[in-house]
Backbone bond lengths (Angstrom), bond angles and torsions (degrees), N, CA, C in turn:
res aa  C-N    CA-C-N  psi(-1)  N-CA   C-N-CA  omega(-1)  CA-C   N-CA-C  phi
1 X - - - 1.454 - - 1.526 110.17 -
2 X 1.276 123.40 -51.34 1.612 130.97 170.85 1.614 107.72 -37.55
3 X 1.221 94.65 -62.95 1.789 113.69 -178.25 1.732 104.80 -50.76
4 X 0.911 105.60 -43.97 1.467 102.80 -171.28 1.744 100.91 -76.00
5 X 1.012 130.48 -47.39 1.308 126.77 176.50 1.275 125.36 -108.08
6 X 1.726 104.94 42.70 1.862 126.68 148.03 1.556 83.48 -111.05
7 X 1.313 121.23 -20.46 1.664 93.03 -179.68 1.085 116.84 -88.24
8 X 1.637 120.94 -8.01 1.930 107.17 -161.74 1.651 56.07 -102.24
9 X 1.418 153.69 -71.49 1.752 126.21 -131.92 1.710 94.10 -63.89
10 X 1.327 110.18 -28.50 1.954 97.47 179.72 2.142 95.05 -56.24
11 X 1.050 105.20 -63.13 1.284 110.10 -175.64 1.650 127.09 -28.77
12 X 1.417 91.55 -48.30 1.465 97.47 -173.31 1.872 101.35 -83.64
13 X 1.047 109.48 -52.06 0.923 106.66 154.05 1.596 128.81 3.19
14 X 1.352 110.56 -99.32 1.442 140.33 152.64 1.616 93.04 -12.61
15 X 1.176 114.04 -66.79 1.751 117.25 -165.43 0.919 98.73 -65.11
16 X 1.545 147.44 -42.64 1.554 149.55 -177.03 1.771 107.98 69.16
17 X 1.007 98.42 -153.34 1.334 119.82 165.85 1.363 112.69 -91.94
18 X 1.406 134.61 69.68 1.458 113.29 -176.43 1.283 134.92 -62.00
19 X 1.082 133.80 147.39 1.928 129.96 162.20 1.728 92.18 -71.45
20 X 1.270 129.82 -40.03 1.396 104.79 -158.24 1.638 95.94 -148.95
21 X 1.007 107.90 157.46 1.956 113.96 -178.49 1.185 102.09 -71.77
22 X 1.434 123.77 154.30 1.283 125.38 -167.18 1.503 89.94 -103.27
23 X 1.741 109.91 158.56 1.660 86.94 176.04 1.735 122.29 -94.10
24 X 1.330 104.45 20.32 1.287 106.64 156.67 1.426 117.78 -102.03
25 X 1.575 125.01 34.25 0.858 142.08 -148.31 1.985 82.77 -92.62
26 X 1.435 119.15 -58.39 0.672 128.07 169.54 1.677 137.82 2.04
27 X 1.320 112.29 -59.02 1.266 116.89 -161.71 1.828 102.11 -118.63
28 X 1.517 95.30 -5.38 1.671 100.92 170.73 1.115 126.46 -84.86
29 X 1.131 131.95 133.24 1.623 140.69 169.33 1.184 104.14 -146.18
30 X 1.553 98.15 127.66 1.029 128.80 178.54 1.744 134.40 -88.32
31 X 1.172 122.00 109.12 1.251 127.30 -169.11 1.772 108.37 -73.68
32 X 1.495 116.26 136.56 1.415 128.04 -154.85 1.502 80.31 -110.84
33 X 1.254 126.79 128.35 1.430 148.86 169.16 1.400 118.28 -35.38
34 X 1.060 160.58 119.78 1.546 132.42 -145.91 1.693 107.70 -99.61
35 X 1.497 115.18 -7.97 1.372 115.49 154.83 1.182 116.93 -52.40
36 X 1.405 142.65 -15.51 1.373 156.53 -88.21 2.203 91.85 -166.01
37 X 1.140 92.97 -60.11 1.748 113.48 -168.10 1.818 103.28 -70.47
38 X 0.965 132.41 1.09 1.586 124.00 -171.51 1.636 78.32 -102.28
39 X 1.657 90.91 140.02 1.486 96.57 172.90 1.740 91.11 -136.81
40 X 1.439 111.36 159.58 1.640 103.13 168.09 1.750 121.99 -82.73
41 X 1.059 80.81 173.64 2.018 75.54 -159.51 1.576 96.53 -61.71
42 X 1.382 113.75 -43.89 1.547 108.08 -165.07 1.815 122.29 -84.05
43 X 1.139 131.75 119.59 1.561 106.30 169.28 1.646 135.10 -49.23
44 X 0.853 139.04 122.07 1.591 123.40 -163.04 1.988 81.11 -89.17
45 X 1.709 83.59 126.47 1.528 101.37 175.19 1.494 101.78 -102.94
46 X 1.209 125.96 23.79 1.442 123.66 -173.34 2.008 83.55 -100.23
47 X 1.151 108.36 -32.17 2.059 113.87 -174.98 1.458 125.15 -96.42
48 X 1.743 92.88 -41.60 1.460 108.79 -172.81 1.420 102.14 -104.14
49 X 1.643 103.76 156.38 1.572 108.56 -177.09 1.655 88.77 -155.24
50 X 1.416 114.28 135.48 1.402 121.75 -177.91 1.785 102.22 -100.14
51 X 1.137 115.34 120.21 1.895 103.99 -171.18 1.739 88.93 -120.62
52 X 1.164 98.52 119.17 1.878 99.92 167.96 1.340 111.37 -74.15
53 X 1.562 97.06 140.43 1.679 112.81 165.70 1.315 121.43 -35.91
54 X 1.178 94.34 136.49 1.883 108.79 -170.69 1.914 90.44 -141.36
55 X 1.658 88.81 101.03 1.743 91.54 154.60 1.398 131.01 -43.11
56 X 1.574 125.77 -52.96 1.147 114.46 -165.08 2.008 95.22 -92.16
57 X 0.939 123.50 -8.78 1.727 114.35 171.89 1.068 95.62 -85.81
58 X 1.375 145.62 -64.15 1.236 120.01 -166.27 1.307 115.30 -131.61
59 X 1.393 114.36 64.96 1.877 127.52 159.65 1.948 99.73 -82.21
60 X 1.577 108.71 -7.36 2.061 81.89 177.89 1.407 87.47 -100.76
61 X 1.510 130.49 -15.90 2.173 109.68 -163.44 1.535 74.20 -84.88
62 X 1.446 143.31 -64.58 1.099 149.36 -141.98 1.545 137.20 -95.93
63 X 1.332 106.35 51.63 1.671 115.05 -159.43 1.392 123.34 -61.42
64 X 1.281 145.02 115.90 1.372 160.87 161.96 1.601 96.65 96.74
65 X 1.627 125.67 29.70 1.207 111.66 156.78 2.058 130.55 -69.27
66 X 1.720 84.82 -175.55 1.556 86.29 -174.20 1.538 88.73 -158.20
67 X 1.130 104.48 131.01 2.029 117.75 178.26 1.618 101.91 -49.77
68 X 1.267 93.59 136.76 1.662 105.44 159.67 1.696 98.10 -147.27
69 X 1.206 104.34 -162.23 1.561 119.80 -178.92 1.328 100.67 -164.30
70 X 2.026 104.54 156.08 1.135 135.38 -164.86 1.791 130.57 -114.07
71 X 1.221 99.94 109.72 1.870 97.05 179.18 1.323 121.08 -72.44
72 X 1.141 113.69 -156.11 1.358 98.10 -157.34 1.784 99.45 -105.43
73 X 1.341 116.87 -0.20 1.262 123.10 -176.86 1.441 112.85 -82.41
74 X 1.633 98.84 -37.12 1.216 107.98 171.69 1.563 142.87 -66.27
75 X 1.804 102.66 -22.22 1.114 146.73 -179.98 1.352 120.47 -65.76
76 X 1.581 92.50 -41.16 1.467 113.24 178.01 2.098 97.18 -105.34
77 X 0.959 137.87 14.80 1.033 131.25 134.07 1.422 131.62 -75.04
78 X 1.590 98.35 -47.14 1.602 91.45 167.79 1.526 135.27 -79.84
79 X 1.746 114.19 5.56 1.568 125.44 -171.58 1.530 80.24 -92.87
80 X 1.957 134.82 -30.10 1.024 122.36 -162.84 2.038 110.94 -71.55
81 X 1.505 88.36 -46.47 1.254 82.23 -161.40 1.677 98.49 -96.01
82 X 1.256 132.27 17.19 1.677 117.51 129.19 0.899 137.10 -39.23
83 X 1.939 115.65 -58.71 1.244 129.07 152.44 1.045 126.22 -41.35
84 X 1.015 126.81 -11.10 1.973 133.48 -175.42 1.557 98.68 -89.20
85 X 1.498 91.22 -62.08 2.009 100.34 -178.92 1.383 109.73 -56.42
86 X 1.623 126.76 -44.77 1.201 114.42 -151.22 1.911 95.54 -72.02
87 X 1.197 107.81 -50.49 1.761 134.83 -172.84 1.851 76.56 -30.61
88 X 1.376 107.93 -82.48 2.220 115.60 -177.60 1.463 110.94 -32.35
89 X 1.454 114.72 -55.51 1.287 105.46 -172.94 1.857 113.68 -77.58
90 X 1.155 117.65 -17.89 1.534 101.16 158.72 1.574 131.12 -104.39
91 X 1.301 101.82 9.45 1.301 109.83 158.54 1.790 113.54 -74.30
92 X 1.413 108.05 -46.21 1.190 108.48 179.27 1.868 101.79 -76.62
93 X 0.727 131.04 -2.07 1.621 135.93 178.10 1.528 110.25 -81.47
94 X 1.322 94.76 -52.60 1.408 105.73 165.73 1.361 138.15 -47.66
95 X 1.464 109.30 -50.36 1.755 112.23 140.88 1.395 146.23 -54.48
96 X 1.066 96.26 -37.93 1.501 113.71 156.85 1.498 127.84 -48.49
97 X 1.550 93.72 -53.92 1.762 118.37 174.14 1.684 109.78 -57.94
98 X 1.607 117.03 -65.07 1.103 142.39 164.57 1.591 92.19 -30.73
99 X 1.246 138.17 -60.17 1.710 138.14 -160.04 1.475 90.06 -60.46
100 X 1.126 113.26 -54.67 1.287 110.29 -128.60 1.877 90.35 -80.50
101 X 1.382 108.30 -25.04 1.273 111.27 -176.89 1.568 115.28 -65.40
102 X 0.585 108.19 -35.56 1.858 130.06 160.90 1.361 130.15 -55.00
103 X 0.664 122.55 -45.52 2.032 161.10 136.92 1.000 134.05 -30.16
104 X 2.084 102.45 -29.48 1.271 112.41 -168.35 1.502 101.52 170.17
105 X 1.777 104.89 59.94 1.473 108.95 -173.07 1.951 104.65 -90.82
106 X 1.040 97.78 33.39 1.762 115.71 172.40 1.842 107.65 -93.76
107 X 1.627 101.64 -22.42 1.298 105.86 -168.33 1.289 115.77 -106.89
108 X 1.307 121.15 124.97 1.804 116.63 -174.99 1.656 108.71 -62.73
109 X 1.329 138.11 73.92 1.366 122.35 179.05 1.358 110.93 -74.26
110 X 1.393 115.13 127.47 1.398 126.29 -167.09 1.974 97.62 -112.84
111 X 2.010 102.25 108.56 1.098 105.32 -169.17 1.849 115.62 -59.19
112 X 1.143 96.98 -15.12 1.938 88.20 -179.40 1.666 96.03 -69.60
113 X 1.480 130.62 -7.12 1.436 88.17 -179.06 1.980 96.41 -101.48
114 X 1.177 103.26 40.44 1.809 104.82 177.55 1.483 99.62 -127.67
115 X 1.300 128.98 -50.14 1.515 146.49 -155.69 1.477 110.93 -90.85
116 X 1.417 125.56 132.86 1.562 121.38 168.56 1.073 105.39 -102.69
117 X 1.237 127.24 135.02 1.495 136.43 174.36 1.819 96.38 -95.80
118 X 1.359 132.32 102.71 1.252 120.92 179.37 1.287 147.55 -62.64
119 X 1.895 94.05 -26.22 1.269 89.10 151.41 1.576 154.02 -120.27
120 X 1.497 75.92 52.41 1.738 98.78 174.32 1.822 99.14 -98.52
121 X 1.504 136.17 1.66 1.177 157.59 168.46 1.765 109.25 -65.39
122 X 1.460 105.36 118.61 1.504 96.02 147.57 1.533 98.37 -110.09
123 X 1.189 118.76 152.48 1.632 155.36 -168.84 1.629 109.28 -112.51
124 X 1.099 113.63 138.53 1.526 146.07 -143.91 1.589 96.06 -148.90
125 X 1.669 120.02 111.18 1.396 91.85 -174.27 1.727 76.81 -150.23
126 X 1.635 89.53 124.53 1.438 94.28 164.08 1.544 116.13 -128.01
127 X 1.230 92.39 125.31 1.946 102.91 176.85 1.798 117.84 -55.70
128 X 0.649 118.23 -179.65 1.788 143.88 161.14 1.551 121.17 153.47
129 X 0.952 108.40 167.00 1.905 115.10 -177.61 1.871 92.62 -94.96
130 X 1.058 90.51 137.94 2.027 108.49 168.83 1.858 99.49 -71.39
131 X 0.932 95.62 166.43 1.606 117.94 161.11 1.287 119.56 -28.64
132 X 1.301 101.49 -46.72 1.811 112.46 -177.19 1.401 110.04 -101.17
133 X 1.563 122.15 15.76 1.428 118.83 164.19 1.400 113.13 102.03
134 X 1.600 121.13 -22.74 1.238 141.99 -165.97 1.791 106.08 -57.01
135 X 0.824 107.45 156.83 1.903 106.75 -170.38 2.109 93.46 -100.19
136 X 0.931 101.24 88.23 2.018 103.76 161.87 1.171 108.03 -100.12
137 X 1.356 102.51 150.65 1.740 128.72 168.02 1.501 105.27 -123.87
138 X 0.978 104.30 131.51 1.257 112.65 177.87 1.837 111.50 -112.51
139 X 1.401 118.83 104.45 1.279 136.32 -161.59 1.402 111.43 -75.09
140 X 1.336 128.61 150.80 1.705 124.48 -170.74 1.649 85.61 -149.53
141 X 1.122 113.52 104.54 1.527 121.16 158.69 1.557 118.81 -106.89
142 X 1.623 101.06 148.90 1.576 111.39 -174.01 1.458 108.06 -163.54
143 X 1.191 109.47 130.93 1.718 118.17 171.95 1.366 109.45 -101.43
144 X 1.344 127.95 28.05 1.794 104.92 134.66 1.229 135.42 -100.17
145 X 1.345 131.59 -143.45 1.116 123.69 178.14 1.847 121.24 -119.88
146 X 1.135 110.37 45.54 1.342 118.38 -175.02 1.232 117.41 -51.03
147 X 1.340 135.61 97.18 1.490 134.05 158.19 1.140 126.54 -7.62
148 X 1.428 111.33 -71.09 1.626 106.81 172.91 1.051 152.40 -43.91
149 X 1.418 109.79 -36.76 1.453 149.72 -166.85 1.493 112.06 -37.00
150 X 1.340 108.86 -8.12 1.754 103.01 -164.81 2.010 86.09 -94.77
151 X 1.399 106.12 -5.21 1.661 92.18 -144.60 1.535 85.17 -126.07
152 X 1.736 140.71 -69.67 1.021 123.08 153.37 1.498 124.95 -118.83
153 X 1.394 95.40 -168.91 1.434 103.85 -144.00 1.942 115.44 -66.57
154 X 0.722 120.33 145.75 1.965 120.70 -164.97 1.915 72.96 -99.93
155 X 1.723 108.78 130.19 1.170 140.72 176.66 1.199 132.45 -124.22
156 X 1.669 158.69 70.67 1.066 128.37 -131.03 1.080 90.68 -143.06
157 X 1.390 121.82 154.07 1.799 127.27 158.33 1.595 104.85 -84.99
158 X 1.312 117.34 162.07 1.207 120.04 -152.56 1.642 140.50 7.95
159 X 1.469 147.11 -111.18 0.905 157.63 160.10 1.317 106.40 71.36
160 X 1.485 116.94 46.38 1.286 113.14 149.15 1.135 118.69 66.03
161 X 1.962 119.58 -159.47 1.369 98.21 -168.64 1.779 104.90 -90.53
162 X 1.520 121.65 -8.44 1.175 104.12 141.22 1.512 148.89 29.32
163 X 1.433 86.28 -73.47 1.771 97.76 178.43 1.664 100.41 -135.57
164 X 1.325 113.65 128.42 1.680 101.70 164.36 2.052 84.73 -162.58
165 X 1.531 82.17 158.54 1.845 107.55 173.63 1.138 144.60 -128.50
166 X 1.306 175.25 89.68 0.848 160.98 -106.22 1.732 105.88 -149.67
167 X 1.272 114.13 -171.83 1.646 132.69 -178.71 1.277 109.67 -116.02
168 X 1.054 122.55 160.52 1.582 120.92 170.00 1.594 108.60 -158.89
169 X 1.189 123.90 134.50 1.591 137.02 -159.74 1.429 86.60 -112.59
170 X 1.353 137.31 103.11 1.343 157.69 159.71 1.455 88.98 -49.78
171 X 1.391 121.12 -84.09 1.738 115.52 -171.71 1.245 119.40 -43.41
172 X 1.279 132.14 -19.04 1.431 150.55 172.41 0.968 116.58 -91.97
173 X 1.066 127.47 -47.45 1.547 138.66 173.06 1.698 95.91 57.34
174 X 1.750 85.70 72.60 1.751 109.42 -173.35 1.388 99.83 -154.24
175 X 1.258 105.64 144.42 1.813 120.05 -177.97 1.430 103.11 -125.40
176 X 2.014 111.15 132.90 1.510 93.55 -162.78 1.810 71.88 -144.90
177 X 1.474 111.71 -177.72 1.570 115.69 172.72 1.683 116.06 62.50
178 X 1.638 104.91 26.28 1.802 85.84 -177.03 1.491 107.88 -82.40
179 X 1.306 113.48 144.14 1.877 128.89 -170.13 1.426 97.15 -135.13
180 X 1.533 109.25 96.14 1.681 106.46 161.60 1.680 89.50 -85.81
181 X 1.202 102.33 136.49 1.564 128.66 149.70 1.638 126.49 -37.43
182 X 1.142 125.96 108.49 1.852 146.52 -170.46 2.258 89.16 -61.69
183 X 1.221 78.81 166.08 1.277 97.43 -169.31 1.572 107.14 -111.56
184 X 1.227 130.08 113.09 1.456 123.33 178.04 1.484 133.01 -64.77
C-alpha cells in the first residue's frame, strides 16, 4: 500500500503544477491516492461556492468552453487533487524559500508570503467541458473575506499568495495553469 502511493505521489509529482499540458498529456491519467479520494458527505458552503459558466465573464480564463455542472463526487475530486497541487507547490516553495534564506540571511523571509495554508482558502469553482468534451473546473482561491464571493467571481490584481487559481481535468484527474498572484 505505501509503495503504491510513493508511486502515484512520485507520479503526481512528476506532473507538478503545470503552466501548460504536456503533449503527452493526452493519454495520461493520473490516479489520486485513495487516502486522497474520501470526501465528506456535505460540501462546506461556509469555503466552497459552485459559480456556473458565464461566456462573456469568462471566455478570456476559459477558451473554447461550454457550461456543465458538478456533484458532489466530483467536488470532492477536485478538493482532492488541490491538495495534491497545493502539498507540490509548497514543497517546491520551500526550496526556493530555503535558497533564498541562504542568499540573503540579512533578510527576515516570512514563509506565509511563499506557503498556502489551504484551509485558510475559500474556493470558487466553476465547471465546463474543454474543447474535447472533457469535464474542467477551473478553481479561484482567496483568503479574504469578500462578500460576494458566493455569487460572483473575487478578481484582483496582485495580492500575493492570497489569491491564486488553477484548472483541473476531472477526466484526467490533472491540475495544470496554477497562478498565485505577484505582490505589489
Amino acid at each position: 500500500m505505501l509503495l503504491r502511493v510513493t508511486v502515484a505521489a512520485a507520479l503526481l509529482a512528476l506532473l507538478g503544477c503545470q503552466s501548460k499540458p504536456t503533449p503527452s498529456a493526452e493519454a495520461d491519467i493520473v490516479a489520486v491516492p485513495k487516502s486522497l479520494k474520501t470526501f465528506r458527505d456535505k460540501v462546506d458552503t461556509a469555503m466552497v461556492a459552485v459559480l456556473p459558466y458565464d461566456h462573456e465573464r469568462d471566455k478570456y480564463r476559459l477558451k473554447n468552453a461550454q457550461a456543465s455542472g458538478l456533484n458532489l463526487e466530483e467536488i470532492g475530486l477536485v478538493d482532492s487533487l488541490l491538495q495534491v497541487c497545493i502539498a507540490e507547490h509548497n514543497r517546491l516553495q520551500s526550496i526556493e524559500l530555503r535558497g533564498m534564506r541562504q542568499a540573503r540571511p540579512d533578510i527576515p523571509w516570512d514563509s506565509t508570503q511563499f506557503l498556502i495554508t489551504l484551509p485558510n482558502y475559500r474556493r470558487q469553482l466553476v465547471p465546463y467541458l474543454n474543447a474535447k468534451g472533457e469535464k474542467e473546473v477551473w478553481v479561484n482561491c482567496f483568503c479574504d473575506k469578500t462578500p460576494y464571493w458566493r455569487k460572483d467571481i473575487v478578481d484582483v490584481d496582485d495580492g500575493g499568495n492570497c489569491f491564486f487559481n488553477l484548472k483541473i481535468n476531472l477526466r484526467r484527474r490533472s491540475w495544470f495553469d496554477l497562478m498565485v498572484n505577484g505582490v505589489a
